[in-house]
ZAMARGU-4260 file (C-alpha; in steps of 0.2 Angstrom, whole numbers, plus 5000, padded with zeros to 4 digits):
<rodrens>
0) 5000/5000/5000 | 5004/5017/4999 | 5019/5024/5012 | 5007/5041/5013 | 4992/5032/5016
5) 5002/5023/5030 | 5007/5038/5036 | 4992/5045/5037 | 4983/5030/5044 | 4996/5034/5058
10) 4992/5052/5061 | 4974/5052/5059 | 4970/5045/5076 | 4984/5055/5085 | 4976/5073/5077
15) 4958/5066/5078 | 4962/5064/5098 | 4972/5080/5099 | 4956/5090/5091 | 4944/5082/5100
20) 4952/5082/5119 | 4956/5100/5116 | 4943/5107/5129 | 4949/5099/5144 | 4962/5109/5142
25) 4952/5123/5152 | 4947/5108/5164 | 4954/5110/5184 | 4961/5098/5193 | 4948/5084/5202
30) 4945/5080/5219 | 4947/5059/5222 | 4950/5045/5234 | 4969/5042/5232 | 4982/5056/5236
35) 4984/5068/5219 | 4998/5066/5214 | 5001/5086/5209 | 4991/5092/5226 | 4995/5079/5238
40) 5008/5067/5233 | 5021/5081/5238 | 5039/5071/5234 | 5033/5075/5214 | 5039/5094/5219
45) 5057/5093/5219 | 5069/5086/5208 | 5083/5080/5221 | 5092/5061/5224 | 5081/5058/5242
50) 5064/5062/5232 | 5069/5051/5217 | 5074/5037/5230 | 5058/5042/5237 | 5048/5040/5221
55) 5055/5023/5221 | 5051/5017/5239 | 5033/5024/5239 | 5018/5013/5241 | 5001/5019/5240
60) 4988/5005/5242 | 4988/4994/5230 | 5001/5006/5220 | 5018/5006/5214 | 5024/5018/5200
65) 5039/5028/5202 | 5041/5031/5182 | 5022/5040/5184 | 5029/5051/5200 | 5041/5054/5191
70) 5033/5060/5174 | 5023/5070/5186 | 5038/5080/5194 | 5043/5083/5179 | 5027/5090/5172
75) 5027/5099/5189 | 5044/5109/5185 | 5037/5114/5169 | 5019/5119/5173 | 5018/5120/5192
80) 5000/5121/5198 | 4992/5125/5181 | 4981/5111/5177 | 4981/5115/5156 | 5000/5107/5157
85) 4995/5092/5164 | 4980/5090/5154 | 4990/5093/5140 | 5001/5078/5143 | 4988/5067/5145
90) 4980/5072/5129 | 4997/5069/5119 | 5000/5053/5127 | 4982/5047/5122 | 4986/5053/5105
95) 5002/5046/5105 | 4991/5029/5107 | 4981/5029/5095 | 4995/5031/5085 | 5007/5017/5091
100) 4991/5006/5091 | 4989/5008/5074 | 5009/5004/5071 | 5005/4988/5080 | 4991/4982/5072
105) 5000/4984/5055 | 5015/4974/5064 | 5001/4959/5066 | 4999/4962/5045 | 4981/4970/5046
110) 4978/4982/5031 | 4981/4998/5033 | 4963/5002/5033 | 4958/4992/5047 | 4971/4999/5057
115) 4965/5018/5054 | 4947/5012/5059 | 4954/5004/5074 | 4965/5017/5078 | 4952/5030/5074
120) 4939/5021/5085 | 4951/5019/5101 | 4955/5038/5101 | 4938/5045/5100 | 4930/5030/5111
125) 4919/5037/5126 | 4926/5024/5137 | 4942/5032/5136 | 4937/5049/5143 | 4940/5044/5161
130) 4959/5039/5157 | 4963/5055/5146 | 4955/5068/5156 | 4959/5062/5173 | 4975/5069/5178
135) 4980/5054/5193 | 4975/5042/5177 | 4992/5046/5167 | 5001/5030/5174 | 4988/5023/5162
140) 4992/5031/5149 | 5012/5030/5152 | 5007/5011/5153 | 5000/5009/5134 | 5013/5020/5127
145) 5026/5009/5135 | 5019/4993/5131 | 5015/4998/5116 | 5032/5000/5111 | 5037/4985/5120
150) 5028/4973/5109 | 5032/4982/5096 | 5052/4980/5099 | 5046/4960/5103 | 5038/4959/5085
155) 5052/4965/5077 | 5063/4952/5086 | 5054/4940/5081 | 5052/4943/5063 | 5071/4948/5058
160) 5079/4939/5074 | 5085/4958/5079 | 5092/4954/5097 | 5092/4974/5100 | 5072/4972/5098
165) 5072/4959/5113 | 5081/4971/5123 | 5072/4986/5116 | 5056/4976/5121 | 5062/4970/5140
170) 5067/4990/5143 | 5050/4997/5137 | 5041/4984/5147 | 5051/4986/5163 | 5044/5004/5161
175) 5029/4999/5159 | 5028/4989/5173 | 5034/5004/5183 | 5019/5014/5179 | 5005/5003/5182
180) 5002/4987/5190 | 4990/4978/5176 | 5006/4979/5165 | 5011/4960/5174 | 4997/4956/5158
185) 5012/4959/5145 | 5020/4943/5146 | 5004/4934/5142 | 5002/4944/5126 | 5021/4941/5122
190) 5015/4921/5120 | 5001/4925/5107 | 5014/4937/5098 | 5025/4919/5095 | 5009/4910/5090
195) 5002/4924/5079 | 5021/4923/5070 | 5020/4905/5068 | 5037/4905/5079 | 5046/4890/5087
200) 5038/4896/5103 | 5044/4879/5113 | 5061/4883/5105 | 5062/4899/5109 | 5049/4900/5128
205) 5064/4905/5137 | 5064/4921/5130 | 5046/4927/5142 | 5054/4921/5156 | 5062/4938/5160
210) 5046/4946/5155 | 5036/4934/5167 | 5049/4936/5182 | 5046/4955/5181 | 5029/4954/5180
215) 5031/4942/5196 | 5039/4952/5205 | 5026/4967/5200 | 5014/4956/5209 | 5022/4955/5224
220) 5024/4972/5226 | 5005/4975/5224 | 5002/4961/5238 | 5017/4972/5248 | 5008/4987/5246
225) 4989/4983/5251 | 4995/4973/5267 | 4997/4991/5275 | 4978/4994/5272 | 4973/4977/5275
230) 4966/4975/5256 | 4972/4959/5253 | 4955/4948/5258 | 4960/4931/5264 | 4956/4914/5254
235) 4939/4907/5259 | 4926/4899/5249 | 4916/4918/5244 | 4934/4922/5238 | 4937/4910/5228
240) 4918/4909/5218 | 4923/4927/5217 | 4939/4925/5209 | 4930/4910/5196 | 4913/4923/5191
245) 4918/4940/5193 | 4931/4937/5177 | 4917/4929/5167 | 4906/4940/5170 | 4915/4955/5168
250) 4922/4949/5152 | 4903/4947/5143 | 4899/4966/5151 | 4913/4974/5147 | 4913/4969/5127
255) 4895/4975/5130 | 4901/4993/5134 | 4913/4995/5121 | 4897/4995/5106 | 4885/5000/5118
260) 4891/5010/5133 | 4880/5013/5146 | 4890/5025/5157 | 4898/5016/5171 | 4901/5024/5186
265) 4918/5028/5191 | 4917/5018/5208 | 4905/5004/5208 | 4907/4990/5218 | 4896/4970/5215
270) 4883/4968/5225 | 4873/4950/5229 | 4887/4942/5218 | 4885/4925/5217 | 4883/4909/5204
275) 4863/4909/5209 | 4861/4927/5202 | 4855/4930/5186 | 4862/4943/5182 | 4878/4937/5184
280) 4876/4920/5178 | 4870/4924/5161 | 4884/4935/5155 | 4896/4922/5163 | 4889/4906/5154
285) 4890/4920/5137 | 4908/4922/5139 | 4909/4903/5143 | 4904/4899/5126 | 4910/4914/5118
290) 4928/4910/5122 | 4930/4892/5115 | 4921/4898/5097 | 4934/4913/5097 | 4952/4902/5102
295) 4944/4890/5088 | 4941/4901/5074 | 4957/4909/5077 | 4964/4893/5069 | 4956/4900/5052
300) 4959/4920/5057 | 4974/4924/5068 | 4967/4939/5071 | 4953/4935/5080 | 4961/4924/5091
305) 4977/4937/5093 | 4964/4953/5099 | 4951/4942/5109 | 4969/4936/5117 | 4972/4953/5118
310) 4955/4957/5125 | 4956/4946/5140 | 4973/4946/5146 | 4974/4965/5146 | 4955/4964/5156
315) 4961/4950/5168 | 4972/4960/5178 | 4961/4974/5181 | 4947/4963/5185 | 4956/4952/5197
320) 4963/4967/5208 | 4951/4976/5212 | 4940/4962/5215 | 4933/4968/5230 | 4934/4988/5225
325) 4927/4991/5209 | 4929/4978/5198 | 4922/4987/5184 | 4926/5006/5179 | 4931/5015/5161
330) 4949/5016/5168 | 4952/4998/5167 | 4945/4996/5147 | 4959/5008/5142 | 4969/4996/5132
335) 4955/4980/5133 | 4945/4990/5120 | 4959/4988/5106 | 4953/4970/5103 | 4934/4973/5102
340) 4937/4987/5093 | 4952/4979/5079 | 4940/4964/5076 | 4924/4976/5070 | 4936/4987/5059
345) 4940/4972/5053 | 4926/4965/5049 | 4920/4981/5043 | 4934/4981/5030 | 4932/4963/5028
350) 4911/4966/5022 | 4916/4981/5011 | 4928/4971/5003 | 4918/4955/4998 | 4905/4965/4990
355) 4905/4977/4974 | 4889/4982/4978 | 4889/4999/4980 | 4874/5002/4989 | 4882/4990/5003
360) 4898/4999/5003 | 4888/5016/5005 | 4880/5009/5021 | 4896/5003/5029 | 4904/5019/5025
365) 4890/5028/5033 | 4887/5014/5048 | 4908/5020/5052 | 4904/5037/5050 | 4888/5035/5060
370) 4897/5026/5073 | 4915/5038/5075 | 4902/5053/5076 | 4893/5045/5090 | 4908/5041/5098
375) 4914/5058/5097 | 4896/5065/5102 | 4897/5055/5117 | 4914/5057/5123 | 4910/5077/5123
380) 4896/5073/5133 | 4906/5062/5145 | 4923/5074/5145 | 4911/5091/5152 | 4907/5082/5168
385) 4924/5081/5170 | 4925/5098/5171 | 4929/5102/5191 | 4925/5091/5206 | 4907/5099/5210
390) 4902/5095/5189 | 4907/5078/5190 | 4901/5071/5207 | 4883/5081/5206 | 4884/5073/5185
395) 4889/5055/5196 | 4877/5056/5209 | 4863/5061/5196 | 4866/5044/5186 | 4869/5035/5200
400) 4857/5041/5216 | 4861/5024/5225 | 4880/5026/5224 | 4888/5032/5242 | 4906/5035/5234
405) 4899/5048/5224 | 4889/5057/5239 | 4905/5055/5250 | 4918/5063/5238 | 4907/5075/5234
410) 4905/5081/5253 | 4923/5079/5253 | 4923/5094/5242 | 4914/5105/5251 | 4923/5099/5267
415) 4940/5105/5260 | 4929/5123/5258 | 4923/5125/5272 | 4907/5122/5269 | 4901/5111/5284
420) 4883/5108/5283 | 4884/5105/5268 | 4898/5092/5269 | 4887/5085/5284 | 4872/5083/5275
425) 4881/5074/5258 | 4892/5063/5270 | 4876/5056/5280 | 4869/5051/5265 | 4885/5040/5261
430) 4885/5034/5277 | 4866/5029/5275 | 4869/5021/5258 | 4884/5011/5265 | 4882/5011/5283
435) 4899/4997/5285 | 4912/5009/5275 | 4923/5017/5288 | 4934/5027/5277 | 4914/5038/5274
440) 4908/5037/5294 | 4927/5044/5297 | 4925/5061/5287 | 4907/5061/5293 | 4915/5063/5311
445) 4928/5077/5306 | 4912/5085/5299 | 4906/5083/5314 | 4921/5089/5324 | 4921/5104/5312
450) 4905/5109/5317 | 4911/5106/5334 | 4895/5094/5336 | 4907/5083/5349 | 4891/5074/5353
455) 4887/5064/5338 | 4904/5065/5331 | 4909/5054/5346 | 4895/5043/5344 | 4897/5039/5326
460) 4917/5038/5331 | 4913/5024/5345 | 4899/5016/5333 | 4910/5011/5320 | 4925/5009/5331
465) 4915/4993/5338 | 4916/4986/5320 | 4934/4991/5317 | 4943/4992/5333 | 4961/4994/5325
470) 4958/5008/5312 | 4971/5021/5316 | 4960/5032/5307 | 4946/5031/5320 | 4958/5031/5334
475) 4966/5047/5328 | 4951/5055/5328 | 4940/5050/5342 | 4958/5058/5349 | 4953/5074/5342
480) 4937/5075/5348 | 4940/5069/5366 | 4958/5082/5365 | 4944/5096/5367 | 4939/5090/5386
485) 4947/5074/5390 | 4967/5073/5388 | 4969/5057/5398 | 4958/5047/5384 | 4964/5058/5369
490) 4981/5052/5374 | 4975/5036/5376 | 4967/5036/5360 | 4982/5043/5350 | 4994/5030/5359
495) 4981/5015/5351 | 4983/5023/5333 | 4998/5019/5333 | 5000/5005/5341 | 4988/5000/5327
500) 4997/5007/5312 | 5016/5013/5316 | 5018/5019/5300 | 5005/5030/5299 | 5011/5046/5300
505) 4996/5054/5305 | 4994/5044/5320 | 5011/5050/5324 | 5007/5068/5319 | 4992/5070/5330
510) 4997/5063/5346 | 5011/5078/5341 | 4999/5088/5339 | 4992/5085/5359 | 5007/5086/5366
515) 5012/5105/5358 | 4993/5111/5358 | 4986/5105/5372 | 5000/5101/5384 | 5009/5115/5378
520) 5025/5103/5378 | 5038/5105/5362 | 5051/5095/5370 | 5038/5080/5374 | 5030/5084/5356
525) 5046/5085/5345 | 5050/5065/5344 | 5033/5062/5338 | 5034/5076/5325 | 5052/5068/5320
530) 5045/5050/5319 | 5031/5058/5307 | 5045/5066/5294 | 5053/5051/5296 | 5039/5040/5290
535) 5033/5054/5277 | 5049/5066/5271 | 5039/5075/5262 | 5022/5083/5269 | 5026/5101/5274
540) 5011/5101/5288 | 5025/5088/5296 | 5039/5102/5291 | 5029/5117/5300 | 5025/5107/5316
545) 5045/5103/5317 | 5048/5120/5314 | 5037/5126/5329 | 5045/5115/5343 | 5062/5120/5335
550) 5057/5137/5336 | 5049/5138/5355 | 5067/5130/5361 | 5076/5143/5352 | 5081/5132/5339
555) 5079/5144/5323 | 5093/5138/5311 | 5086/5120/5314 | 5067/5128/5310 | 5073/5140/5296
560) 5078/5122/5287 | 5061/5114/5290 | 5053/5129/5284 | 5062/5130/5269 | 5060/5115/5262
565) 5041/5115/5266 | 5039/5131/5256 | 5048/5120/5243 | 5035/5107/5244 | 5022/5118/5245
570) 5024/5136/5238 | 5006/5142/5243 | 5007/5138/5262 | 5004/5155/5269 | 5008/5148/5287
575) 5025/5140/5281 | 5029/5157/5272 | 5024/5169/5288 | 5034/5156/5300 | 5049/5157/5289
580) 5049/5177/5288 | 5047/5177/5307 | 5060/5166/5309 | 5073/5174/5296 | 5069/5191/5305
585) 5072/5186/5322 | 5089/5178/5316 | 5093/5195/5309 | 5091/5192/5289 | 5076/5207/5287
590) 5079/5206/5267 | 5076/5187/5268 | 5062/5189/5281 | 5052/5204/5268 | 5055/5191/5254
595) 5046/5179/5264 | 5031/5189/5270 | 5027/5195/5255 | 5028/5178/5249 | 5015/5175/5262
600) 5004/5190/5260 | 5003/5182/5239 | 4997/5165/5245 | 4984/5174/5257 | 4978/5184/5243
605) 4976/5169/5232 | 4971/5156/5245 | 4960/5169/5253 | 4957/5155/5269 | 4969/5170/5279
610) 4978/5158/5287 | 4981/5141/5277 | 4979/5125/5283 | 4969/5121/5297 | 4982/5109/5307
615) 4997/5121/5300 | 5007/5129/5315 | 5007/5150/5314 | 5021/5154/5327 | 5015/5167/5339
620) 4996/5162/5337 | 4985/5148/5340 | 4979/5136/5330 | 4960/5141/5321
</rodrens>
């Protein structure tokens, strides 16, 4: 075929993703359940050897990907708190997909045709909105584009025996596998790559061992990383049905959304699973006798069996992870779709081009037209809830009235500005919808708290503590609610947090906290303060709280370091700032000091919260 058509069978899905994402480039940043990685995860804000070691050693639950905290930094240096940069990125890199995915599939010798369609369907697909416009999703992102390349260094190897592809490949895909957990799916698609080439695989099978042994050992870092937060559920006979339906099921429903999506929520858990249940049974026994016909027919059309193979291992992962979580969310179909979506271009291509008929042809052209401009209709539709946090959780909670995550992220929202009651109001109905969650009864409490209802935040504290009596999270704050009258049990409280979790450093933070605020002892309150950096280097609340015992035992130079580096961390701390020029004036540096109050005096004006964070330290003055 021509090399310009091939060119342009390239380029079209990476400028048809380009034009159509363009809007979320005025999108914000988004509220959600794990730590942001540009507002929370604060290690991504400076480029030195003990954050990039730090990058490397940081688990969050059920998370490992030092190659996406490290994109992120990067992004960070480059566009600091402006979320059009990191939009921006995440638009590229789902362009640059569509792309490589349309390099690979002319890899597997499909048509250049087909692969335009397929490529042109994967980047306009509505399903993919949640991965593009997400900012936390780019470790997605950075996984397609690295395994992309990855299997496309493994195919070249395999056809000309090139070992610099092999190496080329294992390289790609130990990035991968630093980005996302769901890239330990890699191997299993290098296997149908040797089938799909006709190589001598059982000559040859010792080539996926390193690929498998990294993928191994990816697994055992996720195990590694949800022990902390007790997410790995223990084998019993539930877990195991689980593990045997959930797949099956979610194989049949997922191939269902990529033709016909019916907007899944963005954190759904299963509810009455089980064999007996209709509505998991059916779509279960579909992909029973689905499978079979697909592997056998792939005899006959290797590309059936290559992108249903493709379908499933990339799914499997996904699926089997989050189990227990949300087994089923857009952000998991990211690179699953390809195979759904390869075998209708190609048997779009393959009914156009059996036929003469040109009244046949016209209505395949205009079903692909018809279907790209649905596609493209719907993933506007989709990308405007996406907008800011209050658009997307009202647009989730309007879908989905009977879906407590929704309601508790979207009191969450209001929490974090201020707005009490109605944070109260939104977090009881989460709490109503899914009364054994602790993580929602939990903010309900600090609600509470805020309110300064001790009352019932006490009681809901003590209610759910029943059910979970070692959640540090309760302990912590069942010890700030009884620190405002009862210091003998709020100490007693802190002291069981963490003796629950020592490596929380919140639990180590707050009993801090008591000590300096409460007891009014620095000297008692600074090994708990130290204990908390050393567990978490890089949160500048921790920074500002070492600072003020440093400071109250005349300590300055010692504070004047804290301070410095949580300005660093976080350069719209107005606390952090007004500390440091205090400090800096004091030690007689009243050029440095002006510096730093104006600094302060900007982040007011642009915070307007006239006084930062709540649990910040503002030396000279209480705590609001």
């Amino acid at each position: 075929m021509n090399p310009r058509f091939k060119a342009f069978a390239v380029l079209g899905p990476f400028f048809a993703a380009l034009l159509l994402y363009l809007p979320a480039l005025k999108f914000g940043f988004i509220h959600w359940d794990a730590p942001s990685p540009v507002s929370q995860i604060f290690m991504i804000r400076r480029l030195a050897w003990d954050s990039l070691s730090g990058m490397v050693s940081f688990f969050q639950p059920g998370s490992f990907s030092p190659v996406a905290w490290l994109a992120f930094a990067l992004e960070y240096r480059c566009f600091g708190f402006s979320p059009a940069g990191y939009h921006f990125a995440g638009i590229f890199l789902h362009a640059l997909n569509g792309a490589l995915a349309v390099i690979f599939l002319m890899r597997l010798r499909q048509s250049a045709w087909v692969a335009l369609l397929a490529g042109v369907f994967f980047a306009v697909h509505p399903l993919q909105v949640e991965s593009v416009v997400w900012i936390s999703s780019q470790k997605t992102l950075l996984l397609a584009v690295f395994s992309f390349l990855s299997l496309l260094g493994y195919a070249d190897f395999l056809e000309t025996g090139n070992r610099r592809g092999y190496v080329r490949s294992f390289f790609f895909y130990l990035l991968a596998a630093m980005s996302n957990a769901t890239a330990v799916a890699l191997p299993l698609v290098l296997i149908f790559l040797h089938y799909y080439f006709r190589d001598a695989f059982r000559k040859r099978a010792a080539l996926t061992i390193p690929f498998f042994c990294v993928a191994f050992a990816r697994g055992a870092l996720i195990f590694l990383s949800c022990r902390p937060e007790g997410g790995i559920v223990p084998l019993n006979a539930e877990v195991l049905a689980g593990w045997a339906l959930t797949p099956l099921w979610a194989i049949a429903v997922c191939a269902k959304e990529v033709f016909v999506p019916a907007r899944l929520e963005i954190y759904a858990s299963l509810k009455n699973m089980s064999w007996g249940n209709p509505g998991y049974l059916i779509p279960s026994l579909l992909s029973i006798l689905a499978l079979p016909v697909c592997l056998l027919a792939g005899k006959r059309h290797k590309i059936l069996m290559a992108m249903t193979a493709w379908y499933v291992a990339w799914l499997l992962p996904a699926v089997l992870m989050h189990l227990w979580d949300s087994p089923i969310a857009a952000r998991y179909l990211y690179l699953p779709i390809l195979g759904p979506l390869a075998l209708a271009a190609g048997a779009v291509s393959e009914l156009s081009g059996r036929t003469r008929n040109v009244l046949i042809r016209t209505g395949v052209a205009a079903g692909v037209i018809f279907f790209v401009a649905v596609s493209c209709l719907s993933t506007t539709r989709e990308m405007a809830r996406w907008r800011d946090s209050k658009t997307l959780w009202a647009a989730e909670i309007e879908r989905h009235p009977l879906n407590g995550r929704a309601y508790a992220e979207f009191g969450s929202v209001y929490f974090e500005e201020g707005n009490i009651e109605q944070a109260v109001k939104l977090l009881s109905k989460a709490v109503s919808l899914d009364p054994d969650e602790p993580v929602f009864s939990n903010n309900l409490a600090a609600a509470y708290r805020a309110r300064k209802d001790y009352v019932k935040a006490r009681e809901l504290a003590l209610r759910f503590l029943e059910k979970n009596p070692r959640d540090a999270r309760l302990l912590i704050q069942l010890g700030m609610i009884e620190s405002e009258n009862n210091s003998a049990k709020s100490e007693d409280y802190f002291s069981q947090a963490i003796r629950a979790d020592p490596e929380n450093p919140l639990a180590w933070h707050a009993k801090g906290c008591f000590y300096l605020d409460k007891l009014e002892k620095p000297a008692e309150a600074y090994p708990f303060f130290l204990e908390s950096v050393r567990i978490d280097p890089y949160q500048p609340d921790f920074l500002i709280a070492i600072a003020a015992c440093s400071s109250r035992g005349g300590f300055y130079d010692q504070a004047i370091s804290s301070l410095r580096l949580a300005v660093e961390l976080e350069p719209k701390s107005v606390v952090a700032w007004y500390n440091l020029g205090q400090l800096l004036r004091l030690s007689g540096d009243e050029e440095s000091a002006r510096k730093a109050l104006e600094e302060a005096f900007k982040a007011d004006s642009v915070s307007g919260r006239g006084g930062g964070r709540a649990d910040s330290y503002t030396i000279g003055f209480q705590r609001d």
